[in-house]
C-alpha atoms as a printed R data frame, in Angstrom:
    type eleno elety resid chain resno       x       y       z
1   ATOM     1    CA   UNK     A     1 254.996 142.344  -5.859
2   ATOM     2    CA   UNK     A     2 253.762 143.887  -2.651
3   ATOM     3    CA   UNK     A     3 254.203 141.034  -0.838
4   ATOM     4    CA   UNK     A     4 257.548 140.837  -1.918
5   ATOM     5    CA   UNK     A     5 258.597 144.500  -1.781
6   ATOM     6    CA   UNK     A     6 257.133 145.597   1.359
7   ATOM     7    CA   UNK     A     7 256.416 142.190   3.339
8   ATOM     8    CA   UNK     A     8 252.715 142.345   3.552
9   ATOM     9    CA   UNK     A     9 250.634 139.482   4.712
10  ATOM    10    CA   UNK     A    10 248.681 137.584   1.812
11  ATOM    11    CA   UNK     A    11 245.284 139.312   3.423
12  ATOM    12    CA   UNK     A    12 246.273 142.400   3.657
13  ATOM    13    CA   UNK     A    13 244.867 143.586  -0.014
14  ATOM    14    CA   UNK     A    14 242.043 141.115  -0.217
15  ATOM    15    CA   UNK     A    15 239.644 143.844   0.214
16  ATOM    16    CA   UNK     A    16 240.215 145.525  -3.329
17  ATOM    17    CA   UNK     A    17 241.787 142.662  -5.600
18  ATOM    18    CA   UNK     A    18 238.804 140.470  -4.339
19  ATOM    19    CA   UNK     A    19 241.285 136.940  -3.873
20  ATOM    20    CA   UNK     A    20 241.781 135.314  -0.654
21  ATOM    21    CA   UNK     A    21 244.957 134.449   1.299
22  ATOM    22    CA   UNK     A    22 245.529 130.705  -0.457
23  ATOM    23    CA   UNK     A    23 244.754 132.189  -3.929
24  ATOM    24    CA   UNK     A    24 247.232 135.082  -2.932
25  ATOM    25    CA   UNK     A    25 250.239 132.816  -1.641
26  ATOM    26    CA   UNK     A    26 249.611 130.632  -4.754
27  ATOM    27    CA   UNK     A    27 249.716 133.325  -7.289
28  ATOM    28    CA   UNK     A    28 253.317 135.284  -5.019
29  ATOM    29    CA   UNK     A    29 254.253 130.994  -5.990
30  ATOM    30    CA   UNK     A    30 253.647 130.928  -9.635
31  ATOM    31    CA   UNK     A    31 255.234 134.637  -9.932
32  ATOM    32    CA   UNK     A    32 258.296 133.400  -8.542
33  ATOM    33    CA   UNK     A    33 258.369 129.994 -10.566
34  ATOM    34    CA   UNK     A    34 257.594 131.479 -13.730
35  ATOM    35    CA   UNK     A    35 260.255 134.464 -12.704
36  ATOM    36    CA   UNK     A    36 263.012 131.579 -12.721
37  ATOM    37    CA   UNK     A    37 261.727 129.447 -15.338
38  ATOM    38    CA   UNK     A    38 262.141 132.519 -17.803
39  ATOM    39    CA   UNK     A    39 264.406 134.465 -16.704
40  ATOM    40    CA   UNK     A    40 266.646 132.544 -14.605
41  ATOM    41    CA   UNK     A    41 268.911 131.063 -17.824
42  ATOM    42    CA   UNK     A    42 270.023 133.975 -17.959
43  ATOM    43    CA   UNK     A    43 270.255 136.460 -14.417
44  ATOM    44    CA   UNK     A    44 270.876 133.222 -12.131
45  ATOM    45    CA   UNK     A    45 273.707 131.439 -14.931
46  ATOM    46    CA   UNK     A    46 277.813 131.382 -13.953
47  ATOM    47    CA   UNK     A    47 279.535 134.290 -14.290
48  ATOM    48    CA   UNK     A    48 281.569 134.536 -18.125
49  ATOM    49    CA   UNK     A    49 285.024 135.648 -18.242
50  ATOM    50    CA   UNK     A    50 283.962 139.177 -19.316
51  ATOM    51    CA   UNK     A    51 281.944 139.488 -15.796
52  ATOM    52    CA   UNK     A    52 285.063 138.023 -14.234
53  ATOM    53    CA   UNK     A    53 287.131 140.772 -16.061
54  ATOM    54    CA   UNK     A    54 285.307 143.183 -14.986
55  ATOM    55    CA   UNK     A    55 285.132 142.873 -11.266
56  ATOM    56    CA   UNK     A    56 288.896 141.864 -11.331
57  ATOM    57    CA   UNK     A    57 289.352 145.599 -12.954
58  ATOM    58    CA   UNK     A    58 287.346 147.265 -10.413
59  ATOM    59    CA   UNK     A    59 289.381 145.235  -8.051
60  ATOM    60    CA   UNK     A    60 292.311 146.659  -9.457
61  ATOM    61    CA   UNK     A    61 291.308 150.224  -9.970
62  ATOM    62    CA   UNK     A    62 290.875 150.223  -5.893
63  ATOM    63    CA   UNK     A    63 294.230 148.592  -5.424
64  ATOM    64    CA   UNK     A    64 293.489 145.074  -4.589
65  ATOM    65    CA   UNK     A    65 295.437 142.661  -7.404
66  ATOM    66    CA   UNK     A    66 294.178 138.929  -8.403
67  ATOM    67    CA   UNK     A    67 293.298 136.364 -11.074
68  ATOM    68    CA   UNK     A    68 290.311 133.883 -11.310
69  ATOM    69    CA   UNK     A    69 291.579 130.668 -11.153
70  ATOM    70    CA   UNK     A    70 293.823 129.065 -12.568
71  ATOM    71    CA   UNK     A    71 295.427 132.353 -11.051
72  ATOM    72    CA   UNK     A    72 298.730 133.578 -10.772
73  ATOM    73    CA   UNK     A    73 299.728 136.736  -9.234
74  ATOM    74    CA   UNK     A    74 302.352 137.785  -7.317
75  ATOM    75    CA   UNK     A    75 301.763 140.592  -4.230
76  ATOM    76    CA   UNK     A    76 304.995 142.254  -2.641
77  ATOM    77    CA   UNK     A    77 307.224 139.656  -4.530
78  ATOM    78    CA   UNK     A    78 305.850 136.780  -3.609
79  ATOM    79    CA   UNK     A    79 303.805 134.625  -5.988
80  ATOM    80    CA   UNK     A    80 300.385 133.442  -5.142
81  ATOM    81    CA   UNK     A    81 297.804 130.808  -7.057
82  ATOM    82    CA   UNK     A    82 294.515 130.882  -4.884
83  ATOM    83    CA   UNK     A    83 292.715 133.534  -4.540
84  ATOM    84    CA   UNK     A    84 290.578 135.515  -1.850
85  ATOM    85    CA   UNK     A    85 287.786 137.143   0.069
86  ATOM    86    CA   UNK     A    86 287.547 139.576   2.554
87  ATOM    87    CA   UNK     A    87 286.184 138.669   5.801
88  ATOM    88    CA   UNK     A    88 285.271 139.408   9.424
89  ATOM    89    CA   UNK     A    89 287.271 138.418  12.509
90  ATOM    90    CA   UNK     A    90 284.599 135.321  12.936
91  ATOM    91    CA   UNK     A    91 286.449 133.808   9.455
92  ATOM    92    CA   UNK     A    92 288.959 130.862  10.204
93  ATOM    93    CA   UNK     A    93 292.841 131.898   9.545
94  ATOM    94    CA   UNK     A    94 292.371 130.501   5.557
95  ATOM    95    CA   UNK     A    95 294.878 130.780   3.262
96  ATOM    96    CA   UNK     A    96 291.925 132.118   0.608
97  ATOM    97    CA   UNK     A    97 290.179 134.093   3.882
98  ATOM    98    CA   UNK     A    98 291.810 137.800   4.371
99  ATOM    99    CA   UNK     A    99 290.831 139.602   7.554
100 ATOM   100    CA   UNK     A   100 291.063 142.877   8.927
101 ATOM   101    CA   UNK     A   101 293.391 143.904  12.074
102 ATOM   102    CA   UNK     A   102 292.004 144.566  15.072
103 ATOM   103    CA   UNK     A   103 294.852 145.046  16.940
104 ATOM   104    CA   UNK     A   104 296.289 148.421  14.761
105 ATOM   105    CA   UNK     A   105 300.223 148.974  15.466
106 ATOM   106    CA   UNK     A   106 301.917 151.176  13.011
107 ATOM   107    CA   UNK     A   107 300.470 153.205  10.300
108 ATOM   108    CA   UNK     A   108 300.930 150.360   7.749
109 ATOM   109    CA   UNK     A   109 298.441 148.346   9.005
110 ATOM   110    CA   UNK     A   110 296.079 150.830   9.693
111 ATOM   111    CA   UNK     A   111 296.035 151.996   6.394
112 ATOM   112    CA   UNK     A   112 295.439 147.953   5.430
113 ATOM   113    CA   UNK     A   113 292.470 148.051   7.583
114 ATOM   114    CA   UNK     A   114 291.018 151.271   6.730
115 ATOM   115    CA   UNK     A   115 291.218 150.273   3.008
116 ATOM   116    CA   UNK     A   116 290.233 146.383   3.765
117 ATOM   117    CA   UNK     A   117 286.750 147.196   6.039
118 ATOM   118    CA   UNK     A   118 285.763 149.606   3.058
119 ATOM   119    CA   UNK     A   119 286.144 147.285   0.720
120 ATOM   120    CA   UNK     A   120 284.860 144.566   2.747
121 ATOM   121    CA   UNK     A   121 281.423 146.082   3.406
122 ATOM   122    CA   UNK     A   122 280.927 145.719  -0.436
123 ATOM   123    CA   UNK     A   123 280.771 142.207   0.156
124 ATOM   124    CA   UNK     A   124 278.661 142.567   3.197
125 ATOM   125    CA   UNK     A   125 275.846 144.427   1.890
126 ATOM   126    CA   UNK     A   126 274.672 142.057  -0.644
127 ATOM   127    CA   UNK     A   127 272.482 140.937   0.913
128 ATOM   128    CA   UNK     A   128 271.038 143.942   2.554
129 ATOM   129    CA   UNK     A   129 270.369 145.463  -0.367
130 ATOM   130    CA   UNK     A   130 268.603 142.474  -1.289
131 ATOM   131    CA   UNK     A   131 266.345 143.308   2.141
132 ATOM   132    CA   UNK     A   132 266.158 147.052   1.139
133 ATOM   133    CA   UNK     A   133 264.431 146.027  -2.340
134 ATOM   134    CA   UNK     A   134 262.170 143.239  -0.821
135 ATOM   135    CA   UNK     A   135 261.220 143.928   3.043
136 ATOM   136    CA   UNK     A   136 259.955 139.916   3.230
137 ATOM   137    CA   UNK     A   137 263.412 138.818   3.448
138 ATOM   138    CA   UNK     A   138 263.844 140.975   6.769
139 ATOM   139    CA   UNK     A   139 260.971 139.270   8.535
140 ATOM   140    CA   UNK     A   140 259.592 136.381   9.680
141 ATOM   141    CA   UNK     A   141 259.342 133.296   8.072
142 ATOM   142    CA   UNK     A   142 255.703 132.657   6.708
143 ATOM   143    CA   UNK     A   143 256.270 129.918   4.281
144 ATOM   144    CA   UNK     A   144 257.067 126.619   5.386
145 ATOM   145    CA   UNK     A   145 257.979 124.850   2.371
146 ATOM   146    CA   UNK     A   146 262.044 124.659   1.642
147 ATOM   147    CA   UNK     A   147 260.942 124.311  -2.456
148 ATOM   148    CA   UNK     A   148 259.260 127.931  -1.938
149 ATOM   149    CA   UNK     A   149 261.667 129.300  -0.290
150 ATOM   150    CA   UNK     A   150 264.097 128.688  -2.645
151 ATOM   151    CA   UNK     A   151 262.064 129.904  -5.140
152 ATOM   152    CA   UNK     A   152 261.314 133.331  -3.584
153 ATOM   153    CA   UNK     A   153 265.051 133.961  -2.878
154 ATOM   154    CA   UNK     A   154 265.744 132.436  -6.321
155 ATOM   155    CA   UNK     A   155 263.260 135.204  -8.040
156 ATOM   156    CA   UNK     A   156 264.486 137.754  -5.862
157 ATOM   157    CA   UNK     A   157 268.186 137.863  -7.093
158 ATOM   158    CA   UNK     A   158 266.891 137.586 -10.422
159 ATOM   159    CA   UNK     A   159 264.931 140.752  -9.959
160 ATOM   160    CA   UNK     A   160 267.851 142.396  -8.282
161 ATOM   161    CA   UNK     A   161 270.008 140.928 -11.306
162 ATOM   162    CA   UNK     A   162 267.848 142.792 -13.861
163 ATOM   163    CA   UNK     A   163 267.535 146.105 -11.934
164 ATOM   164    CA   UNK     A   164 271.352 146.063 -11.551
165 ATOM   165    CA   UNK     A   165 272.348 145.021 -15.323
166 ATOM   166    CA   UNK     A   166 269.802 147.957 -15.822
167 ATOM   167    CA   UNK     A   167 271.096 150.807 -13.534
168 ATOM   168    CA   UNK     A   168 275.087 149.972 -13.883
169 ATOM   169    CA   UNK     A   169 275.937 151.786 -16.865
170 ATOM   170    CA   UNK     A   170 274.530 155.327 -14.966
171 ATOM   171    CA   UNK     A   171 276.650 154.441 -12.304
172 ATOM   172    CA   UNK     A   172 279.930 153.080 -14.047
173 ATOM   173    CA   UNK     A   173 282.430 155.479 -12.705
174 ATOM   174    CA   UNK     A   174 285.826 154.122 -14.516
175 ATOM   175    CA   UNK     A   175 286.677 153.342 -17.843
176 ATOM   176    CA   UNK     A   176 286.271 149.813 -18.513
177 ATOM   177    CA   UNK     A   177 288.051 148.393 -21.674
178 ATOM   178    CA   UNK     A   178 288.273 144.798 -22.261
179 ATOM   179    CA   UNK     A   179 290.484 145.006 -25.472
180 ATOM   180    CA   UNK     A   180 293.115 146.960 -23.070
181 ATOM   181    CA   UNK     A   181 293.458 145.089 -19.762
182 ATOM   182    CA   UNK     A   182 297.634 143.766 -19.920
183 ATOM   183    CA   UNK     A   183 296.545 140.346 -17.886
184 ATOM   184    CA   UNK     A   184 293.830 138.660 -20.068
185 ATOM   185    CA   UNK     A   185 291.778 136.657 -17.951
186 ATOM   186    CA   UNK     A   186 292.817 132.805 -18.649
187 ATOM   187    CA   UNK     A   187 290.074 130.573 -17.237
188 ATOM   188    CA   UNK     A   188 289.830 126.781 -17.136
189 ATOM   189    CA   UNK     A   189 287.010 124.564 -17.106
190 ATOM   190    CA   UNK     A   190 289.113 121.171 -16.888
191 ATOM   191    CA   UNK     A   191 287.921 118.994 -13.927
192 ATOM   192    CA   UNK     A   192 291.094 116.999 -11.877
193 ATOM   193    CA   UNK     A   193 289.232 114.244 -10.280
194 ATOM   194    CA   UNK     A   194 292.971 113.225  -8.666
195 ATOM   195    CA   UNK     A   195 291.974 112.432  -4.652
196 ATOM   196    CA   UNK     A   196 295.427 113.292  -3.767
197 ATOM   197    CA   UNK     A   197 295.705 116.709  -5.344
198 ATOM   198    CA   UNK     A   198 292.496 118.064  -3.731
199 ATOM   199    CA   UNK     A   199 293.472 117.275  -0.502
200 ATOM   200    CA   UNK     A   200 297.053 118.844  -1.322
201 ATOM   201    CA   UNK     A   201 293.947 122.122  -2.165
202 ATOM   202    CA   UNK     A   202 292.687 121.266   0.559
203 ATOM   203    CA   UNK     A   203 294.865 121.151   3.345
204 ATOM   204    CA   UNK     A   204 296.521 124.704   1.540
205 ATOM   205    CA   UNK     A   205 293.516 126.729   1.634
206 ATOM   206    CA   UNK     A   206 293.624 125.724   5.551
207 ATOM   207    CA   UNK     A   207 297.493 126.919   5.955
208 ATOM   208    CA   UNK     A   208 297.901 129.524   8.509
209 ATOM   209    CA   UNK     A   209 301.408 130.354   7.488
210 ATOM   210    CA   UNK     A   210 299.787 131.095   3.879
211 ATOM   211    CA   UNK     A   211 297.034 133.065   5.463
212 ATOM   212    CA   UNK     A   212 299.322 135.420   7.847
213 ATOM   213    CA   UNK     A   213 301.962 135.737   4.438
214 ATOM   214    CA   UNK     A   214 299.228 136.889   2.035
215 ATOM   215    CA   UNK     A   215 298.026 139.705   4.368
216 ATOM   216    CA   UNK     A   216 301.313 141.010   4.966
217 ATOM   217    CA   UNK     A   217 301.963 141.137   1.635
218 ATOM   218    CA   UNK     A   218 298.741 143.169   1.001
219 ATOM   219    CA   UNK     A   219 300.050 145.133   3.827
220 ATOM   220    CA   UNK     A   220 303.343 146.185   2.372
221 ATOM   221    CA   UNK     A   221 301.380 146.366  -0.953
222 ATOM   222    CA   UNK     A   222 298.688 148.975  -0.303
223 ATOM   223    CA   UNK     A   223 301.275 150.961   1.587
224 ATOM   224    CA   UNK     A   224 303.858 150.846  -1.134
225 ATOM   225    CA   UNK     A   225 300.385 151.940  -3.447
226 ATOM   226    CA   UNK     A   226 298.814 154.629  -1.299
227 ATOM   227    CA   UNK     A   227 300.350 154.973   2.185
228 ATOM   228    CA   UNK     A   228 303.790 156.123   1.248
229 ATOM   229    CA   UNK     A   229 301.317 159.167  -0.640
């Protein structure tokens, strides 16, 4: 744990636990492995529709609408059926890609950016507060092997997954009820293995017309939510 919290080298506590560096880096090894091999079933599995649910409500409660797919949702009066992610300006123009504006005319799209680079950072920071918990991720690379690798950043969001699932009820800070959403989250788990309708997906997640219409309609949305206020 101290090599994984704080970075150490395998030496450093040789002195007092009386094991050398291979039988250190061997036991940080079977940690990890036995980490995923118990626990990851259930802290590394796909998300259920109730963990959907819920980060589509906190979506909602800050204003940003959408549906896991198969979605439908419709933004300014225009219907949409992919959904998105908020992004930097080093993003391609993506129909499913939703950037901020750099160049700020009008008090419309300021308020857009304002409220999309907050929300944005949420995204952002995932991974730094994986490097705030365990310090190793922040430095250099002292195990070779890809397998091990994997492994340690495989037990690490496990860990992370378990200290979150334990803090988040102290921290909830809206009502959550699944029994009273009004859009029911309708997922589907059939496969389409048609060639020609993926690259119909394909080539519309790439549409920069679809791109530059979805954040204008978030736009006019936010402002019609919060700006006009």
């Amino acid at each position: 744990m101290r090599i994984l919290s704080y970075g150490v080298a395998a030496d450093v506590v040789d002195d007092y636990i009386r094991i050398g560096e291979s039988i250190a880096i061997q036991s940080l090894q079977y940690f990890c492995n036995s980490v995923i091999e118990i626990f990851g079933p259930e802290y590394l599995r796909s998300s259920t529709s109730t963990n959907i649910a819920r980060l589509l409500a906190i979506g909602e409660v800050r204003g940003f609408p959408g549906k896991a797919p198969l979605i439908h949702y419709t933004i300014n009066g225009h219907n949409y059926n992919m959904g998105y992610y908020f992004v930097d300006g080093i993003y391609p123009q993506w129909a499913t890609l939703v950037q901020t504006i750099s160049s700020i005319q009008g008090a419309k799209k300021k308020h857009f950016a304002m409220m999309q680079e907050s929300t944005r950072k949420d995204v952002e920071r995932a991974f730094g507060v994986l490097q705030s918990r365990f310090e190793i991720i922040g430095g250099a690379v002292r195990f070779w092997d890809p397998k091990m690798l994997g492994n340690i950043m495989k037990s690490y969001i496990i860990l992370h997954n378990m200290i979150v699932e334990d803090e988040r009820d102290e921290h909830l800070d809206f009502d959550y009820d699944t029994s009273s959403t009004n859009s029911p989250v309708q997922l589907s788990c059939n496969t389409n293995n048609d060639f020609q309708s993926f690259l119909s997906c394909h080539l519309g997640i790439r549409d920069k017309n679809a791109y530059h219409a979805l954040r204008n309609d978030l736009i006019e949305h936010m402002w019609h939510l919060y700006g006009e206020n």
